[in-house]
FIMARBA-127518 format. One record per residue: residue number from 1; y, z, x of N, C-alpha, C in turn; residue in one letter. Coordinates in pm, whole numbers, plus 50000, padded with zeros to 5 digits. Layout:
<atoms>
{resi: NUM | n_Y: Y | n_Z: Z | n_X: X | ca_Y: Y | ca_Z: Z | ca_X: X | c_Y: Y | c_Z: Z | c_X: X | resn: a}
...
</atoms>
This chain:
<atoms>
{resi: 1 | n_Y: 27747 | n_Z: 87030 | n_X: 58202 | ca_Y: 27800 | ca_Z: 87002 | ca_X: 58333 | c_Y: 27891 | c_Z: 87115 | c_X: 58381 | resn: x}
{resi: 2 | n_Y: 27958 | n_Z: 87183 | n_X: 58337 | ca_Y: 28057 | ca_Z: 87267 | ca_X: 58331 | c_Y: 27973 | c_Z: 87419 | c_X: 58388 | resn: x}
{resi: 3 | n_Y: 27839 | n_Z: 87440 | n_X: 58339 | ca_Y: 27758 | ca_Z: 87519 | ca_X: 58388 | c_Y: 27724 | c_Z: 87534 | c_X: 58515 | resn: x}
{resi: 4 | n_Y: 27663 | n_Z: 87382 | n_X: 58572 | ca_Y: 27629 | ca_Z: 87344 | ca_X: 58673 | c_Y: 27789 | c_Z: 87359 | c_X: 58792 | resn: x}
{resi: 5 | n_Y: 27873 | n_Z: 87340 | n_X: 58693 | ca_Y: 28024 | ca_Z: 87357 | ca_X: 58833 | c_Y: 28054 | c_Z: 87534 | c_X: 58859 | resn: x}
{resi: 6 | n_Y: 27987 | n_Z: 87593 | n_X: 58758 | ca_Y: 28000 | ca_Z: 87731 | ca_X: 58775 | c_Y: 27917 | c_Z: 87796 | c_X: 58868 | resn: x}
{resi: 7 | n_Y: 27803 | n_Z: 87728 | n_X: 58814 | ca_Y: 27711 | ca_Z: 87751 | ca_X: 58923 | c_Y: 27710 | c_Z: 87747 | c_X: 59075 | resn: x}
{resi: 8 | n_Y: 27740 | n_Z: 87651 | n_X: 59119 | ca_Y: 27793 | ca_Z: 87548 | ca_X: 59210 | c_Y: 27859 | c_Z: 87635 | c_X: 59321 | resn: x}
{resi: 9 | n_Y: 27963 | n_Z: 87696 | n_X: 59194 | ca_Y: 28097 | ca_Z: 87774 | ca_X: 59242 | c_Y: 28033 | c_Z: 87867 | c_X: 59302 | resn: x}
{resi: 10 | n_Y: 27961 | n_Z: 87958 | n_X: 59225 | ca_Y: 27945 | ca_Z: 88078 | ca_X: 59252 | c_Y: 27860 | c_Z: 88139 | c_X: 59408 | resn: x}
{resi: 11 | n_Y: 27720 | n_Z: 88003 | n_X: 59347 | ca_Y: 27698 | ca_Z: 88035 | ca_X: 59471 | c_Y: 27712 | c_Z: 88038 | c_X: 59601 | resn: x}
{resi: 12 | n_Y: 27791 | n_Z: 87905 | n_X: 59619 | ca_Y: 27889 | ca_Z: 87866 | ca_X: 59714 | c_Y: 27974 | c_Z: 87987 | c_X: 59764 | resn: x}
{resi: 13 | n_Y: 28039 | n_Z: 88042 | n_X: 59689 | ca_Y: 28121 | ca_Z: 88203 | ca_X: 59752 | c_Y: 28023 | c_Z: 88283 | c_X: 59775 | resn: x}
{resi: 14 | n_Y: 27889 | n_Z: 88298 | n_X: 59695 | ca_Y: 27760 | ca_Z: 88391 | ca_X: 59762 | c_Y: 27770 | c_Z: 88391 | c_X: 59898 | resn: x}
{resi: 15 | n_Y: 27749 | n_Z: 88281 | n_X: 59959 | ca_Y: 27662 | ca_Z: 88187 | ca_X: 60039 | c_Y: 27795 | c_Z: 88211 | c_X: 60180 | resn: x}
{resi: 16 | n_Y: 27902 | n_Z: 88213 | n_X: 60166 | ca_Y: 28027 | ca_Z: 88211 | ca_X: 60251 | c_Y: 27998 | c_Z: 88284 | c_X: 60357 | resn: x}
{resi: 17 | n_Y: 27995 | n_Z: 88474 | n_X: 60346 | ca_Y: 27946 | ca_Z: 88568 | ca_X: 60403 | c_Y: 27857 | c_Z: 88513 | c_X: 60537 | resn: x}
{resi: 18 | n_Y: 27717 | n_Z: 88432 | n_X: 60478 | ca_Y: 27616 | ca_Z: 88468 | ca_X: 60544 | c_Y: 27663 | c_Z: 88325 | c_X: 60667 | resn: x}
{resi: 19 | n_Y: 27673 | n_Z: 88247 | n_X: 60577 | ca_Y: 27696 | ca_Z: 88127 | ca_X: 60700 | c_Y: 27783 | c_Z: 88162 | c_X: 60777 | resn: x}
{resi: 20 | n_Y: 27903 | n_Z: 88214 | n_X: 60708 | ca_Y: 28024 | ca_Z: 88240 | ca_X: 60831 | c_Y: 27956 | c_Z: 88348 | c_X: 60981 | resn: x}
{resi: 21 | n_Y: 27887 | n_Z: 88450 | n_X: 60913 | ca_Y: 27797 | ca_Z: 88518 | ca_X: 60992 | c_Y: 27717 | c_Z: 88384 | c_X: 61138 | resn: x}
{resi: 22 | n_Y: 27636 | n_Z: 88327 | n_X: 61038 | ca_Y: 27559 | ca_Z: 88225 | ca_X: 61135 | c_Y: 27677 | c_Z: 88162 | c_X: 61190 | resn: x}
{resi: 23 | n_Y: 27760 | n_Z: 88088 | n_X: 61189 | ca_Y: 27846 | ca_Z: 88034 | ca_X: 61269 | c_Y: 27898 | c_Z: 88125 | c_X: 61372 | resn: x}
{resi: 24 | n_Y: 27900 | n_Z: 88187 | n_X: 61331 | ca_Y: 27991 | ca_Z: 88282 | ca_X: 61475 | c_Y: 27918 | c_Z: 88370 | c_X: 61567 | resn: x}
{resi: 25 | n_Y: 27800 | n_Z: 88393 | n_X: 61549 | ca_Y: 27679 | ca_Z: 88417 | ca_X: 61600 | c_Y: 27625 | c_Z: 88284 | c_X: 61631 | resn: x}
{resi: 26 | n_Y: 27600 | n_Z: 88169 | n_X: 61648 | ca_Y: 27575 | ca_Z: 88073 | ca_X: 61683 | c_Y: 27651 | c_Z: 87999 | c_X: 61761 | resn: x}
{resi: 27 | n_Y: 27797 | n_Z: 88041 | n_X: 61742 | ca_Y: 27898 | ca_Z: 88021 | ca_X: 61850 | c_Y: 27897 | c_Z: 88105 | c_X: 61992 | resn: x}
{resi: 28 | n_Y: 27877 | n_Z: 88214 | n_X: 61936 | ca_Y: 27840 | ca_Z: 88306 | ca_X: 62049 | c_Y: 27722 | c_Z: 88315 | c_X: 62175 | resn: x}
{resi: 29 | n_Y: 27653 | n_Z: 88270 | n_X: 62073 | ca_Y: 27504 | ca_Z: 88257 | ca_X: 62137 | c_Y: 27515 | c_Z: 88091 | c_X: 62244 | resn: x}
{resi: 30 | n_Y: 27591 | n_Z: 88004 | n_X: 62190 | ca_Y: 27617 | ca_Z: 87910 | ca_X: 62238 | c_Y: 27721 | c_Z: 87945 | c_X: 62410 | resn: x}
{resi: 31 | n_Y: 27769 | n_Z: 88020 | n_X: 62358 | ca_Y: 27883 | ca_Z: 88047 | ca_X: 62452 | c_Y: 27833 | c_Z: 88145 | c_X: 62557 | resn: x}
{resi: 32 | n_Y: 27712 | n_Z: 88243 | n_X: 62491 | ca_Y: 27638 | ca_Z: 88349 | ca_X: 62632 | c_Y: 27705 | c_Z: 88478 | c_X: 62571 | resn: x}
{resi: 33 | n_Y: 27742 | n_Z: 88513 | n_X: 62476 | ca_Y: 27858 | ca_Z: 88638 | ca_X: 62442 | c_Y: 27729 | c_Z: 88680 | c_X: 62398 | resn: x}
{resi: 34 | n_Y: 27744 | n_Z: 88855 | n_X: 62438 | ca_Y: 27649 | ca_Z: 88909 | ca_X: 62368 | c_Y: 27491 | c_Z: 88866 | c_X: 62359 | resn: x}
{resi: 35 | n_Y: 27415 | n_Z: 88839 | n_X: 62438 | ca_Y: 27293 | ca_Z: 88755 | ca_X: 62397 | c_Y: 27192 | c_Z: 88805 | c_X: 62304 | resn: x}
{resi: 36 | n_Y: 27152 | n_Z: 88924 | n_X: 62301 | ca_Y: 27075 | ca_Z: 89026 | ca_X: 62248 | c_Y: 27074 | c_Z: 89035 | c_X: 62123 | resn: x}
{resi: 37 | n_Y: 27254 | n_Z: 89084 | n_X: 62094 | ca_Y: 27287 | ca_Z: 89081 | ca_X: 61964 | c_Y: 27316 | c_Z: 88985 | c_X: 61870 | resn: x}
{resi: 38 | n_Y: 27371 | n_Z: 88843 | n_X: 61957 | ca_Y: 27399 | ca_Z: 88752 | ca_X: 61918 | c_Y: 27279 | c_Z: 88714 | c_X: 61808 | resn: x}
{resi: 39 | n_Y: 27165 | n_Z: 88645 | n_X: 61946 | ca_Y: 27030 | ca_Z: 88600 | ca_X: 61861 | c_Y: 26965 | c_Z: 88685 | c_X: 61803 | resn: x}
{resi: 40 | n_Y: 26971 | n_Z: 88810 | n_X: 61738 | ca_Y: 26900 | ca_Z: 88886 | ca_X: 61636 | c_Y: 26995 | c_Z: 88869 | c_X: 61509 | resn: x}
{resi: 41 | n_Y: 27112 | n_Z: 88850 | n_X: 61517 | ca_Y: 27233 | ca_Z: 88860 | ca_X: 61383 | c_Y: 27186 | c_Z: 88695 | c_X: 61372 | resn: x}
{resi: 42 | n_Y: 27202 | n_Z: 88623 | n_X: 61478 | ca_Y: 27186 | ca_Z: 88444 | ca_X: 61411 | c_Y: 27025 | c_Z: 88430 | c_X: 61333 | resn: x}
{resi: 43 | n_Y: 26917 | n_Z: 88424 | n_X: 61406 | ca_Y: 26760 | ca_Z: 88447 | ca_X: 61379 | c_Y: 26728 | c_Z: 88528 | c_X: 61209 | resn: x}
{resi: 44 | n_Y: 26901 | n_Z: 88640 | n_X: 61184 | ca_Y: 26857 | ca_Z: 88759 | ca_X: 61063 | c_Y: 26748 | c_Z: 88845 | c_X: 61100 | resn: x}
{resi: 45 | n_Y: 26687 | n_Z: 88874 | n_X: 61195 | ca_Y: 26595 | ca_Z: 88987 | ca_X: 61186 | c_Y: 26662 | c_Z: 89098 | c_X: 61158 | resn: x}
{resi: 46 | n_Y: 26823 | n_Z: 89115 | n_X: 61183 | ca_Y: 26839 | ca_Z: 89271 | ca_X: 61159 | c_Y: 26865 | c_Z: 89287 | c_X: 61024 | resn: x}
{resi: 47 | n_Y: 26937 | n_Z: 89160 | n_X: 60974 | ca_Y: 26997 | ca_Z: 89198 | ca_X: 60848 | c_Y: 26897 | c_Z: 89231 | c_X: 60711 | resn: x}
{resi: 48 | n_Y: 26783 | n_Z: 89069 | n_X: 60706 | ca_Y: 26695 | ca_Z: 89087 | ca_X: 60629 | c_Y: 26601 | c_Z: 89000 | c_X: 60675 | resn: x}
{resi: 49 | n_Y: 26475 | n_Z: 89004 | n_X: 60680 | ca_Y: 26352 | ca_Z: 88921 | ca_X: 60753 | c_Y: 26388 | c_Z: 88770 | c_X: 60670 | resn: x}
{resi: 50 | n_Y: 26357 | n_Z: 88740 | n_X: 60476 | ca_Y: 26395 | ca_Z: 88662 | ca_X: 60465 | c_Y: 26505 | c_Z: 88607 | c_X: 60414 | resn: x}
{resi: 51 | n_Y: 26599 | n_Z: 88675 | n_X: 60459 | ca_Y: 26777 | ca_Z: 88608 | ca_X: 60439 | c_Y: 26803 | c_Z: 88480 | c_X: 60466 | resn: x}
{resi: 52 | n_Y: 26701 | n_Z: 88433 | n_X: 60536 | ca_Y: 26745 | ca_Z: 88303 | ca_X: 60626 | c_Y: 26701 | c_Z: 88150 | c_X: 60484 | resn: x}
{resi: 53 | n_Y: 26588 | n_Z: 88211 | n_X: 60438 | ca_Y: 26502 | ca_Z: 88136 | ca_X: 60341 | c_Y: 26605 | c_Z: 88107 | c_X: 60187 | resn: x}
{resi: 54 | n_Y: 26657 | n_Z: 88222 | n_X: 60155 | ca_Y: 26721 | ca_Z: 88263 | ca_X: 60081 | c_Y: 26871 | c_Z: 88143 | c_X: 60098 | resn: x}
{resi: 55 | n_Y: 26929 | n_Z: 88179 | n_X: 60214 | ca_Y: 27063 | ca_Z: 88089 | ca_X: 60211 | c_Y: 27040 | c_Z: 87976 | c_X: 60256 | resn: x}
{resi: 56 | n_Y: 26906 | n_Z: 87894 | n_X: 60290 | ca_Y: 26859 | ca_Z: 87748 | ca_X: 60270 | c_Y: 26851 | c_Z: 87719 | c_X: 60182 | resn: x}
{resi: 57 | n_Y: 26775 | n_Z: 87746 | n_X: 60089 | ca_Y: 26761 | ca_Z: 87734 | ca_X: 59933 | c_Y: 26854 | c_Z: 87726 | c_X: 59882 | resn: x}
{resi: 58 | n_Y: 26999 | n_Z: 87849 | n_X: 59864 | ca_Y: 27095 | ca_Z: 87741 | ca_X: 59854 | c_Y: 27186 | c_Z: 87661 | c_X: 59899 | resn: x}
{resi: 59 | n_Y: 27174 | n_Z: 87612 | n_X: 60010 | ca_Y: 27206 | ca_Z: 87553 | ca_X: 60036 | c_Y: 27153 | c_Z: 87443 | c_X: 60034 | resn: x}
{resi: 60 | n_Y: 27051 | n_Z: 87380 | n_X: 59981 | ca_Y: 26960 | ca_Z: 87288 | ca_X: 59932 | c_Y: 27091 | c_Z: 87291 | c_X: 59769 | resn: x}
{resi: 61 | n_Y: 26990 | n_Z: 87381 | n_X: 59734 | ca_Y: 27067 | ca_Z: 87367 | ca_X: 59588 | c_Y: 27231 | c_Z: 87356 | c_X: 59608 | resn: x}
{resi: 62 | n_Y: 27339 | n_Z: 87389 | n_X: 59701 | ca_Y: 27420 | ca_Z: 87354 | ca_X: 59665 | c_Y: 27473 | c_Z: 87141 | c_X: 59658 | resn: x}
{resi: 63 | n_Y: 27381 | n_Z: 87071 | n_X: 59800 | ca_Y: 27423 | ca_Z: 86964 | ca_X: 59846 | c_Y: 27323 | c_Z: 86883 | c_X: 59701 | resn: x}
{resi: 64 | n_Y: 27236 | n_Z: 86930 | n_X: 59629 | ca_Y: 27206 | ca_Z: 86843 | ca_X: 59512 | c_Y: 27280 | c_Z: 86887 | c_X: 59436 | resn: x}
{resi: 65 | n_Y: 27353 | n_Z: 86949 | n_X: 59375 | ca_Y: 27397 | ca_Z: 86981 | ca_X: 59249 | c_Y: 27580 | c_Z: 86912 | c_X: 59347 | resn: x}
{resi: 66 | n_Y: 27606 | n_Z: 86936 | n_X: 59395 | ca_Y: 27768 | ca_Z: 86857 | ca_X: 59470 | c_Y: 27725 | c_Z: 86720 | c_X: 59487 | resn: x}
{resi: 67 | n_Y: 27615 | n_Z: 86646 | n_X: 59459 | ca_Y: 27580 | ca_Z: 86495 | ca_X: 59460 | c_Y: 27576 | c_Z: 86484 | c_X: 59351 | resn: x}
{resi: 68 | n_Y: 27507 | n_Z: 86521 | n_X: 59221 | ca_Y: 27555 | ca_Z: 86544 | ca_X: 59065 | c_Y: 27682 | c_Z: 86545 | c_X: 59049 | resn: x}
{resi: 69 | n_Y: 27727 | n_Z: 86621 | n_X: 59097 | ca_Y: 27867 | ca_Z: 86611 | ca_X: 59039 | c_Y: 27960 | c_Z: 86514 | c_X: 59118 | resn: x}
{resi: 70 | n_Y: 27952 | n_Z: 86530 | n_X: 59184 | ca_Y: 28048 | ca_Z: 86390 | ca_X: 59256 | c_Y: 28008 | c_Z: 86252 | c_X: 59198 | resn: x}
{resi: 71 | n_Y: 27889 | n_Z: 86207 | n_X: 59174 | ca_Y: 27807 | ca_Z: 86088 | ca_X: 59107 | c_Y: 27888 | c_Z: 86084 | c_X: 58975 | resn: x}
{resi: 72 | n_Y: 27854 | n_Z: 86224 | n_X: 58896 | ca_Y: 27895 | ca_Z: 86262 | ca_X: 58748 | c_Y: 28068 | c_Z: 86168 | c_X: 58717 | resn: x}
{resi: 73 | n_Y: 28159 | n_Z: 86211 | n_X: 58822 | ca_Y: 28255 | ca_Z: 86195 | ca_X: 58855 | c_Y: 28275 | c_Z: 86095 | c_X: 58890 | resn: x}
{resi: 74 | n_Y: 28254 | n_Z: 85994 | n_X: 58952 | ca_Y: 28221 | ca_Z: 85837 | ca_X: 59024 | c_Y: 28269 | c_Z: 85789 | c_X: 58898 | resn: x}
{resi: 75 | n_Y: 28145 | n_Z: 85775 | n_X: 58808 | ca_Y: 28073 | ca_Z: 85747 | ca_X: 58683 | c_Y: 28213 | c_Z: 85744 | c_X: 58563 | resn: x}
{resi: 76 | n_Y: 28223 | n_Z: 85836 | n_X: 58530 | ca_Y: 28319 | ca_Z: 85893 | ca_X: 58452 | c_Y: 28460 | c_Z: 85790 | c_X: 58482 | resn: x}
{resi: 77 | n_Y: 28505 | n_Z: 85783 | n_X: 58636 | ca_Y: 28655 | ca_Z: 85722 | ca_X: 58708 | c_Y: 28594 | c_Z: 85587 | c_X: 58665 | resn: x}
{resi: 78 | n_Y: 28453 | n_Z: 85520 | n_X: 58648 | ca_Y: 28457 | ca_Z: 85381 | ca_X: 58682 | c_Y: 28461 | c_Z: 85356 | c_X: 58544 | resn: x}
{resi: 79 | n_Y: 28404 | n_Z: 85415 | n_X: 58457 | ca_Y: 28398 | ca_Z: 85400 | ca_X: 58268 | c_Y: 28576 | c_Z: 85400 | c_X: 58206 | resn: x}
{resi: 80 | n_Y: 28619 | n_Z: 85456 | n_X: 58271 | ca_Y: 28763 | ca_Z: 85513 | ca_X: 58268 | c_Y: 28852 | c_Z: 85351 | c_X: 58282 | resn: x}
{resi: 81 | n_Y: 28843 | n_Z: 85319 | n_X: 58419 | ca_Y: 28890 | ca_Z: 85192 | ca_X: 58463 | c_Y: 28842 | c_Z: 85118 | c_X: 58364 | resn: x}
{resi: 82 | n_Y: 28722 | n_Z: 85059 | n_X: 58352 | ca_Y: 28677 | ca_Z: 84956 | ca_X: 58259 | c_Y: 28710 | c_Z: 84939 | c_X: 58151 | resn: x}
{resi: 83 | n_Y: 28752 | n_Z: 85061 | n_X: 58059 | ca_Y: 28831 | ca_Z: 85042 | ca_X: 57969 | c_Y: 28972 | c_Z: 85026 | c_X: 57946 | resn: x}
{resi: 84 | n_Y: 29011 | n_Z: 85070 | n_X: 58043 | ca_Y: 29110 | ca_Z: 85045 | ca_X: 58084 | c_Y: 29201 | c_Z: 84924 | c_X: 58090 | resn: x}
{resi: 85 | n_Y: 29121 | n_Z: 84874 | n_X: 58146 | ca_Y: 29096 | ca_Z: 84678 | ca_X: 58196 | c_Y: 29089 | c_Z: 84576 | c_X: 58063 | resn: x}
{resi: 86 | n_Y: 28961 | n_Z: 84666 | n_X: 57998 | ca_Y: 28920 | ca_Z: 84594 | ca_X: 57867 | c_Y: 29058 | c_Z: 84607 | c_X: 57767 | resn: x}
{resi: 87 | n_Y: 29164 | n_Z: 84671 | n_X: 57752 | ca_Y: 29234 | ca_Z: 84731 | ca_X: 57670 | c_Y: 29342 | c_Z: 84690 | c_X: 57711 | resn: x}
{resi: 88 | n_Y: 29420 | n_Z: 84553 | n_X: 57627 | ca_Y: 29571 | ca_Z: 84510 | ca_X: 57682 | c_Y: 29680 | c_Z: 84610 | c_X: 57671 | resn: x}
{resi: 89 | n_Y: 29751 | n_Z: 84530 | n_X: 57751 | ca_Y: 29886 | ca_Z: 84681 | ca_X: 57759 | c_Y: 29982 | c_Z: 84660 | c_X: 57637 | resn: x}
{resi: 90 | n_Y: 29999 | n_Z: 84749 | n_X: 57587 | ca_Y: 30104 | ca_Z: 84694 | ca_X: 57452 | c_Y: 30238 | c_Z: 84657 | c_X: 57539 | resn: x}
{resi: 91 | n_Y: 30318 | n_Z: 84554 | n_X: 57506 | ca_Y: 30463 | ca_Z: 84519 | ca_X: 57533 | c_Y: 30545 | c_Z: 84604 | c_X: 57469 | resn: x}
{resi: 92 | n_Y: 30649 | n_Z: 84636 | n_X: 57594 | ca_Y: 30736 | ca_Z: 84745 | ca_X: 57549 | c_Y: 30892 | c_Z: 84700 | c_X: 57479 | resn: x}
</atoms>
């Protein structure tokens, strides 16, 4: 599991760059700024034809592997409680 949070991590900071890119180019383009340049930087034709494929994918892979682990985690807090529960409190 510890792999999978590295993972997680990493690509997640990969991934920062390009979206922040699409957001603000998609803001722009929304707004009329720049039109030309806007929709060629949002679309990626300038940067890389398939860049776009690339940061879906993970972004696929990041929202399954952050449902793993949040589940993982659920799981873990509710096993936690239950014993918890099951287990009298010693008198002090």
């Amino acid at each position: 599991m510890i792999q999978l949070r590295k993972l997680h991590l990493i690509i997640g900071f990969v991934l920062v760059p390009f979206l922040f890119i699409q957001a603000v180019t998609g803001f722009a383009q929304v707004l009329g700024m720049f039109p030309s340049l806007a929709v060629r930087l949002h679309s990626w034709h300038v940067i890389f034809r398939y860049l776009g494929l690339v940061v879906a994918t993970g972004l696929a892979f990041l929202a399954v592997s952050g449902c793993i682990l949040y589940l993982t985690m659920r799981i873990q807090q509710a096993k936690r409680r239950a014993k918890a529960k099951a287990t009298p409190a010693k008198p002090a």
